[in-house]
GUSESE-243380 format. One line per field, with one value per residue (C-alpha): residue number from 0; residue in one letter; x, y, z. Coordinates in nm, 3 decimals. Layout:
REM residues N
num	NUM_...
residuo	A_...
px	X_...
py	Y_...
pz	Z_...
END
This chain:
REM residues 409
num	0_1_2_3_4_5_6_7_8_9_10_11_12_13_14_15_16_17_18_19_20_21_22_23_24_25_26_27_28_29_30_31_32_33_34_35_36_37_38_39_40_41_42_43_44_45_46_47_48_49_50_51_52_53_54_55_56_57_58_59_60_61_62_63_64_65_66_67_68_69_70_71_72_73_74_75_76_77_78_79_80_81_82_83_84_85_86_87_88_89_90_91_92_93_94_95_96_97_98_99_100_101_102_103_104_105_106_107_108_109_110_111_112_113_114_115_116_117_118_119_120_121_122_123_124_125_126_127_128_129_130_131_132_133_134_135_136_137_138_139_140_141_142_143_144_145_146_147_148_149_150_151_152_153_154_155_156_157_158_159_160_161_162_163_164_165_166_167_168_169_170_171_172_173_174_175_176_177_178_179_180_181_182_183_184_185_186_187_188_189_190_191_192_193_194_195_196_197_198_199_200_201_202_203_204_205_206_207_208_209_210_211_212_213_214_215_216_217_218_219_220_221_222_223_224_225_226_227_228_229_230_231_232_233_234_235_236_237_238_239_240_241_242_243_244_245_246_247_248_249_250_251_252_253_254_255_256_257_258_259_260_261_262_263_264_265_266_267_268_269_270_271_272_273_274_275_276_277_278_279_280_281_282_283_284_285_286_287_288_289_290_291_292_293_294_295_296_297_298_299_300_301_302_303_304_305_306_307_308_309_310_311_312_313_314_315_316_317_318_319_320_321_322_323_324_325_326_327_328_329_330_331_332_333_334_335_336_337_338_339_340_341_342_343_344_345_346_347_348_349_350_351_352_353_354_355_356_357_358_359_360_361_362_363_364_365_366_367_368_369_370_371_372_373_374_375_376_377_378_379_380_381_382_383_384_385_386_387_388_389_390_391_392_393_394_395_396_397_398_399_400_401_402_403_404_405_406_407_408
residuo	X_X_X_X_X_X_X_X_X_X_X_X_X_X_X_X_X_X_X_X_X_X_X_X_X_X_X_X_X_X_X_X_X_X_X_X_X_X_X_X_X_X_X_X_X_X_X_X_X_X_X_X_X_X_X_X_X_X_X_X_X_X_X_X_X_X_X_X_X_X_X_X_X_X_X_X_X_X_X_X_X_X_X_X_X_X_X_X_X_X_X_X_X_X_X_X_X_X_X_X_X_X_X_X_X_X_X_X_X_X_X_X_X_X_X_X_X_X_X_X_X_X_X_X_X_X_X_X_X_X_X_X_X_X_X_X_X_X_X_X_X_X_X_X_X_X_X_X_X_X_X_X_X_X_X_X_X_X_X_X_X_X_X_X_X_X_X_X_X_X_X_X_X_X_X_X_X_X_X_X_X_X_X_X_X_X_X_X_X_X_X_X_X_X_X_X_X_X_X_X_X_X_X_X_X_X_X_X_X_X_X_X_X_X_X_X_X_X_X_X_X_X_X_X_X_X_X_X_X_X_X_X_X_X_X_X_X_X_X_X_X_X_X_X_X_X_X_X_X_X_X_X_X_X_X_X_X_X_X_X_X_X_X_X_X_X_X_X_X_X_X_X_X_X_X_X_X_X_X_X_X_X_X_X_X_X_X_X_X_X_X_X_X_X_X_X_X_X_X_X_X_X_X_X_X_X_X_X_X_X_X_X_X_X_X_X_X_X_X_X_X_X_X_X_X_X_X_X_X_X_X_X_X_X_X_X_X_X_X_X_X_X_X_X_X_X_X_X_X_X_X_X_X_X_X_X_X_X_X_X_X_X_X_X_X_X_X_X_X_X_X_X_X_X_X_X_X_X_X_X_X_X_X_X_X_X_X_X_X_X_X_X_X_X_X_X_X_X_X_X_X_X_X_X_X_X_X_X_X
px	0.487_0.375_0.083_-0.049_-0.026_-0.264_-0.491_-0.542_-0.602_-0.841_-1.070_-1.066_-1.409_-1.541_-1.337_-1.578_-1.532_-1.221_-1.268_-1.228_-0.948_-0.800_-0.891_-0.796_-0.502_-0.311_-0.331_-0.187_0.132_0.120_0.185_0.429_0.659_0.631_0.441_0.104_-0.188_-0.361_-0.062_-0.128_0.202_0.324_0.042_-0.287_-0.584_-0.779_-0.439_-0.569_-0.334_-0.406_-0.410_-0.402_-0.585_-0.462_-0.714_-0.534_-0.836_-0.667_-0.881_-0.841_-0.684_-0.729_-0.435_-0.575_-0.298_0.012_0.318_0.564_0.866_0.935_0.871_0.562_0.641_0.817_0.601_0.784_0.510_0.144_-0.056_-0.377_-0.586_-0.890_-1.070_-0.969_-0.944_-0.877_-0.681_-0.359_-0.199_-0.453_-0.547_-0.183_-0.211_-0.324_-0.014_0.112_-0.049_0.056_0.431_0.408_0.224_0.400_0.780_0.936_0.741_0.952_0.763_0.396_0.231_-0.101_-0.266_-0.616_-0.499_-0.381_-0.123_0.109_0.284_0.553_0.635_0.908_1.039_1.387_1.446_1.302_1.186_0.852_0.779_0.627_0.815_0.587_0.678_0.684_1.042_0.929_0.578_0.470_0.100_-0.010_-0.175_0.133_0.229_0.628_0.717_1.047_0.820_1.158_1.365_1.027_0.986_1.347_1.305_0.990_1.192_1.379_1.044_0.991_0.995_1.336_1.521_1.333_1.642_1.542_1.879_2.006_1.619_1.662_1.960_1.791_1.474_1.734_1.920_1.593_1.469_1.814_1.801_1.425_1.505_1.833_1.702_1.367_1.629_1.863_1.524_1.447_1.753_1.795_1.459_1.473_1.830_1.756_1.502_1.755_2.035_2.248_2.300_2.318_2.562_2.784_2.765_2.877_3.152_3.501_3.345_3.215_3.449_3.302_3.071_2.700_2.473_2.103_2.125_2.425_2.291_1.960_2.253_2.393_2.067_1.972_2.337_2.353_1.958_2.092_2.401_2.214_2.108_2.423_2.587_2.298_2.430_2.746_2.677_2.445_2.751_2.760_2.947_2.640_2.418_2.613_2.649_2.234_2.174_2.387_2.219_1.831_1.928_2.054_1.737_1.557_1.738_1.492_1.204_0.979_1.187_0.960_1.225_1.396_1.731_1.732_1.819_1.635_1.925_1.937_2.168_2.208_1.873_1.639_1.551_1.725_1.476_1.563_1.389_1.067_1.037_0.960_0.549_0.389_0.423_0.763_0.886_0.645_0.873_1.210_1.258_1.030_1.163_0.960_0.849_1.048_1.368_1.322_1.262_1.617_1.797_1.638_1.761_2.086_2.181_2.047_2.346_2.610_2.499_2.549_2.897_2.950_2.917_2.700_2.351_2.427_2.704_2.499_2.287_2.152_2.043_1.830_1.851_1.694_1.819_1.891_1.864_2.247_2.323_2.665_2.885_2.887_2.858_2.611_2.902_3.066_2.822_2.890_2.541_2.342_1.919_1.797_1.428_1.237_1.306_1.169_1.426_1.554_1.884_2.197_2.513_2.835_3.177_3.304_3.448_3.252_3.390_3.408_3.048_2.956_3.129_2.932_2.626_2.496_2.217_2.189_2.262_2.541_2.718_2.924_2.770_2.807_3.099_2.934_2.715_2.947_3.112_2.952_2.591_2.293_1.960_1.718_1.352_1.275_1.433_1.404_1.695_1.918_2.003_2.077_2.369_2.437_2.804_2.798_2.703_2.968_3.241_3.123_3.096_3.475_3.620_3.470_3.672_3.952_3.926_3.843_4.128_4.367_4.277_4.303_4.643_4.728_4.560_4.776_5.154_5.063_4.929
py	-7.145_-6.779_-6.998_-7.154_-6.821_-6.697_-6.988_-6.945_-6.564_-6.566_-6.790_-6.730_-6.627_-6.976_-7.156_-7.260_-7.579_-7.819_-8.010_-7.688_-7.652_-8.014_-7.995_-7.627_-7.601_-7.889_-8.154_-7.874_-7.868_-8.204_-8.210_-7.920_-8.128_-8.405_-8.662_-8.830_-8.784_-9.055_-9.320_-9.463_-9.625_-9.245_-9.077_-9.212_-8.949_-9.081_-9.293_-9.479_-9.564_-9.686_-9.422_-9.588_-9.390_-9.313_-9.613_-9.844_-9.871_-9.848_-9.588_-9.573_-9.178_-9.082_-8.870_-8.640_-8.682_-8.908_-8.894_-9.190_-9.322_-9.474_-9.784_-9.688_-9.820_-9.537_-9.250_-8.958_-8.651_-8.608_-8.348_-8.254_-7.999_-7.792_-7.547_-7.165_-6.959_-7.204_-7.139_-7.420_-7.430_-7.482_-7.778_-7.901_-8.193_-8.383_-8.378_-8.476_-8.779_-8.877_-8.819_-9.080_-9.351_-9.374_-9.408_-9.362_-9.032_-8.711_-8.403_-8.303_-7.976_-7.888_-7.599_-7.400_-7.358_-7.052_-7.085_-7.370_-7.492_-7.692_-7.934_-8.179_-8.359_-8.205_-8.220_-8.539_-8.858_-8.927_-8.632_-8.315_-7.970_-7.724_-7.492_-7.524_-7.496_-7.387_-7.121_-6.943_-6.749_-6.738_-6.431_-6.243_-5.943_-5.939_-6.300_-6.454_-6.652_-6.830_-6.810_-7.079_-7.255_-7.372_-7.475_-7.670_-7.836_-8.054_-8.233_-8.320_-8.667_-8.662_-8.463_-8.584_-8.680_-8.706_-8.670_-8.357_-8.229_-8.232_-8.047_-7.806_-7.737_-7.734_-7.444_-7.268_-7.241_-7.151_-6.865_-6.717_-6.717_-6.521_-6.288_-6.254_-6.167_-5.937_-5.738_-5.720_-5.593_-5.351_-5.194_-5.143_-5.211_-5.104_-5.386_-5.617_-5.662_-5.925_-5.738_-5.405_-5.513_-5.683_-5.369_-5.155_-5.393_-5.252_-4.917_-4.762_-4.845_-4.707_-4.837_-4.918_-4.756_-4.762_-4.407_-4.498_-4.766_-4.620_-4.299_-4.627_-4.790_-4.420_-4.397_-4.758_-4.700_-4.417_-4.555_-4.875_-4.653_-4.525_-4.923_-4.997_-4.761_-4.850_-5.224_-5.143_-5.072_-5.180_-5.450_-5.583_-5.495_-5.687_-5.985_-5.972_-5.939_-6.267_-6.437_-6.312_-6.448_-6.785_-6.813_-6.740_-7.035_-7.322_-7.196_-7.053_-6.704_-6.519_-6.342_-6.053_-5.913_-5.585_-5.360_-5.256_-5.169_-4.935_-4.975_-4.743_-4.645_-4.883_-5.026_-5.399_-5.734_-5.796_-5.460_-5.477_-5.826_-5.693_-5.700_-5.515_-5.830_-5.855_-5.451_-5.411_-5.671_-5.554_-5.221_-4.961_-4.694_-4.399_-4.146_-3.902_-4.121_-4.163_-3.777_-3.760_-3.966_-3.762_-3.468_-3.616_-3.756_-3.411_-3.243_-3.451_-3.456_-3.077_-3.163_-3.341_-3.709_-3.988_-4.062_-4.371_-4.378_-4.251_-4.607_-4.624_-4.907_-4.857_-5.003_-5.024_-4.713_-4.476_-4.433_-4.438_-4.289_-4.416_-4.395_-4.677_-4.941_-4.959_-5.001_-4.666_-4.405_-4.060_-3.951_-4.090_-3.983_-4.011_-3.945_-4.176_-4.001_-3.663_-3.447_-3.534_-3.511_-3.592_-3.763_-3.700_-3.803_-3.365_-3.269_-3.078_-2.766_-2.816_-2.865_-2.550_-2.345_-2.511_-2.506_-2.140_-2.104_-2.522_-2.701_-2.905_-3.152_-3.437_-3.804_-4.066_-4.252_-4.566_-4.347_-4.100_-3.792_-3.481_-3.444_-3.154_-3.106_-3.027_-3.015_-3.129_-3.302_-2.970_-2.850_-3.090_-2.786_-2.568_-2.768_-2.934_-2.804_-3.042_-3.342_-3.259_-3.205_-3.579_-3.730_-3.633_-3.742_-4.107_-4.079_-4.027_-4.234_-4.524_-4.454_-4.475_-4.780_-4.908_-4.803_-4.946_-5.287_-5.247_-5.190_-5.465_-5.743
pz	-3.216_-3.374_-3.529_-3.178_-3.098_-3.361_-3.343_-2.965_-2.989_-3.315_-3.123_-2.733_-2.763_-2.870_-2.636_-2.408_-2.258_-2.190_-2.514_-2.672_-2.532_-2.594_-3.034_-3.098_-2.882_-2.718_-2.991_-3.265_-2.918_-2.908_-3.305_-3.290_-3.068_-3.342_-3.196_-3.395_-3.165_-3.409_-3.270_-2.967_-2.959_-2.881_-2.759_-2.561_-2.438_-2.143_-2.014_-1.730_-1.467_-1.079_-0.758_-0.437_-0.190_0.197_0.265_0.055_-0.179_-0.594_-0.826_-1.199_-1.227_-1.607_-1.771_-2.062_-2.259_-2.190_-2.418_-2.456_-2.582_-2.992_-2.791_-2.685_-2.294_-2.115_-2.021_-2.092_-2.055_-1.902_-2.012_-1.794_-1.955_-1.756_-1.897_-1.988_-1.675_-1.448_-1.127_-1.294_-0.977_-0.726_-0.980_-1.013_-0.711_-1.050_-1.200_-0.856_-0.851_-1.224_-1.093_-0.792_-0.966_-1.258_-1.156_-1.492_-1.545_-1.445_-1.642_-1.671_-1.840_-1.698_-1.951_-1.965_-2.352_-2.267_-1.981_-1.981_-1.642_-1.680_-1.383_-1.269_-0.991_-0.961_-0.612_-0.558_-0.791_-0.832_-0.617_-0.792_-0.727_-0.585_-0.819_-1.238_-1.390_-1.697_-1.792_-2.100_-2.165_-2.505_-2.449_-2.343_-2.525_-2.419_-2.479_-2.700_-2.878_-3.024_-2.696_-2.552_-2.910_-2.858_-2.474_-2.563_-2.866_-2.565_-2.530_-2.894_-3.050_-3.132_-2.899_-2.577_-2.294_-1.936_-1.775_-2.013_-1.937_-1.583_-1.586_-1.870_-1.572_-1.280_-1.498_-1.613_-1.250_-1.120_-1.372_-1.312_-0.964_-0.990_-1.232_-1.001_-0.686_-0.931_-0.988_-0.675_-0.521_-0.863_-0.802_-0.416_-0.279_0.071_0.059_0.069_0.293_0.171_-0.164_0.012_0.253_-0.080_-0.285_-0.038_0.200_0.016_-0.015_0.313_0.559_0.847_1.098_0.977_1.169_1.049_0.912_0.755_0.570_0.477_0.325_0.120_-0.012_-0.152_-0.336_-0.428_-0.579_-0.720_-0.876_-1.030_-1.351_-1.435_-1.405_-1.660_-1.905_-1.871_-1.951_-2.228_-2.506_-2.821_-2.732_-2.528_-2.784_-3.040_-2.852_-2.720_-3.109_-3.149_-2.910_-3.029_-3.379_-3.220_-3.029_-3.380_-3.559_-3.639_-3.448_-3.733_-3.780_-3.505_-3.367_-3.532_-3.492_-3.262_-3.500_-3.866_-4.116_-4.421_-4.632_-5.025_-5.154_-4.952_-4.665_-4.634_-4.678_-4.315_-4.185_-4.452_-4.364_-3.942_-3.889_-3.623_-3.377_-3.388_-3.422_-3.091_-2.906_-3.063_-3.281_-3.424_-3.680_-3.630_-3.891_-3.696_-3.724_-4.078_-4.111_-3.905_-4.126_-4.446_-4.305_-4.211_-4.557_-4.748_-4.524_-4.625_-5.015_-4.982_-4.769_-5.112_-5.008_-5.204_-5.093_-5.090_-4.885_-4.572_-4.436_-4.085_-3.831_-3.543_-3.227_-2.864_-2.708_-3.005_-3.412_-3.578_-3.871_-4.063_-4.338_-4.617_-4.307_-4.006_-3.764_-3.876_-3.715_-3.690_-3.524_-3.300_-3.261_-2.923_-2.948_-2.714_-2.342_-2.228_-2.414_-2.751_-2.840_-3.093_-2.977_-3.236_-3.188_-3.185_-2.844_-2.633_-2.675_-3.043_-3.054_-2.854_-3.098_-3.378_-3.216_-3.027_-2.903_-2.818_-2.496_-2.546_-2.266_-2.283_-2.383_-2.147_-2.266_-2.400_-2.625_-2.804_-2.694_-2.724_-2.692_-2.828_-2.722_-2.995_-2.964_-3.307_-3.614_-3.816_-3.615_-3.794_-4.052_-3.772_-3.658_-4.030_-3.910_-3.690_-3.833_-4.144_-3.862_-3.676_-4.002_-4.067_-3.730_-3.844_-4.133_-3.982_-3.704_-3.915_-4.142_-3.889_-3.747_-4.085_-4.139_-3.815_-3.900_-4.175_-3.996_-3.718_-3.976
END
């Protein structure tokens, strides 16, 4: 997928025309799904079949591209290709047409090279949805290039099923609309009712006058962040990172796990291997995390622990610095908001003793416990106490749940 990708974006500039478009971009898709554009027993350009017009009068309508069956006598996919820039789904009637004619035909992809629509007729046979179950832009910056390479492996040579796919574009249209409405309602609650009124029915008891419920959408907007946080723990993170590296499997490794991991005296193969592309979409290690973790590891070598022993893996929301594993941290490196700050596992008044002169408060629970505001990395020596004391509550902690592991088993 990454190298359709490249292709299309190396030469935009000399694709000119719809041929272009047809030899340097939907052939190399049509290959990718494993079909042989040079066997017409699988795939035929300029497929003819008959239109019969609202005067009853039959008109050859040519198909760019149709895909069928090992057989070669069950149309399976049409592709109709126009040329880059063009308005797809003013121009998608085409497809329509394909759809009625040919009853055994159920999915059709109409492209400009660059955007792909993806069509069906889910809600009725041999009549084209309005909408496309299924998009993807090869010019766009933010897409899982592996979560689409796997959705567009359903169409291959080998995997193609129409009954599983329906249920596979029911499901994937199900879910953009859901997560279109969750956005919707998590941006501007007051904007809609029906979530409004759901959120707040076992908590305002009281009648709802419009004041009342314009007081609500401002709380419920205002309680929306905070819910976020909350669902963002590690145990989300974990499990999204699962899932990433599932989507990943078999579709040409172009999607990295959310987190780069150093472990002993080097950074892992997993975390060198990450190239601009991918660390844009996923994780970034700054120069000013690395500088943090430096820093970090110099204070416990003078606390007396091993170099080696102190690793760290960074993430989404903040850089974590461990002992001997990635999933024992003892500080946490919040650089990427307004104010930067460290999160440690010291209590809160512990850590205003050990820090004077800082602003310390307490972490949000799914983040750590205590948290300092610093307004560089430098001031990592200035509160080396600390780290030392966080990096010792680890220990313990992690000791006893050992020991307890150890009495249960």
């Amino acid at each position: 997928m990454l190298e359709l990708v490249a292709r299309f974006r190396e030469n935009r500039e000399f694709i000119q025309n719809e041929e272009t478009v047809k030899v340097a971009l939907v052939l190399p898709l049509i290959k990718m799904l494993g079909y042989d554009p040079a066997t017409p027993r699988e795939v035929r350009p300029e497929y003819s079949a008959e239109f019969t017009q609202g005067d009853g009068k039959k008109l050859a309508d040519r198909m760019d591209f149709a895909i069928f069956d090992k057989t070669g006598t069950k149309p399976l996919l049409v592709i109709e290709t126009k040329p880059l820039g063009t308005d797809l789904k003013a121009k998608s009637q085409q497809l329509a047409r394909y759809i009625a004619q040919m009853s055994e035909l159920h999915f059709g992809i109409i492209t400009d090279g660059c955007s792909y629509l993806l069509y069906g007729d889910l809600e009725n046979p041999n009549q084209m949805d309005r909408d496309p179950f299924f998009s993807f832009s090869l010019d766009d910056p933010e897409a899982d290039w592996g979560k689409i390479a796997k959705f567009l492996t359903k169409f291959s040579r080998d995997a193609f099923n129409a009954e599983t796919l329906v249920t596979d574009a029911e499901n994937s249209r199900y879910r953009q609309e859901m997560i279109d409405r969750l956005s919707r309602a998590l941006k501007s609650p007051a904007d809609d009712e029906a979530f409004l009124s759901w959120l707040t029915k076992d908590v305002y008891k009281g009648k709802r006058t419009t004041s009342v419920m314009v007081r609500l959408a401002e709380v419920a907007r205002e309680a929306i962040e905070p819910a976020l946080v909350r669902l963002m723990s590690d145990e989300f993170l974990n499990k999204l990172k699962e899932r990433i590296q599932s989507f990943g499997e078999g579709s040409e490794g172009d999607v990295g796990a959310p987190s780069n991991v150093f472990v002993g005296g080097a950074p892992s193969v997993a975390a060198q291997e990450h190239s601009p592309e991918r660390t844009k979409r996923t994780i970034e290690t700054t120069s000013e995390e690395l500088e943090f973790f430096d820093l970090v590891r110099s204070v416990c070598q003078r606390g007396g622990f091993a170099a080696s022993d102190i690793v760290y893996r960074d993430t989404v929301n903040y850089f974590n610095v461990s002992f001997q594993k990635p999933t024992k941290w003892f500080v946490r490196f919040f650089g990427n908001g307004k104010r930067k700050s460290i999160v440690t596992w010291v209590p809160v008044d512990e850590a205003k003793a050990l820090c004077p002169g800082f602003e310390v408060e307490g972490a949000p629970d799914v983040f750590g416990v205590s948290r300092v505001y610093v307004e560089n990395v430098a001031q990592v020596w200035a509160v080396s106490g600390l780290v030392l004391r966080s990096l010792g509550i680890m220990r313990t902690k992690s000791e006893s749940e050992a020991e307890f592991a150890t009495v249960t088993a």
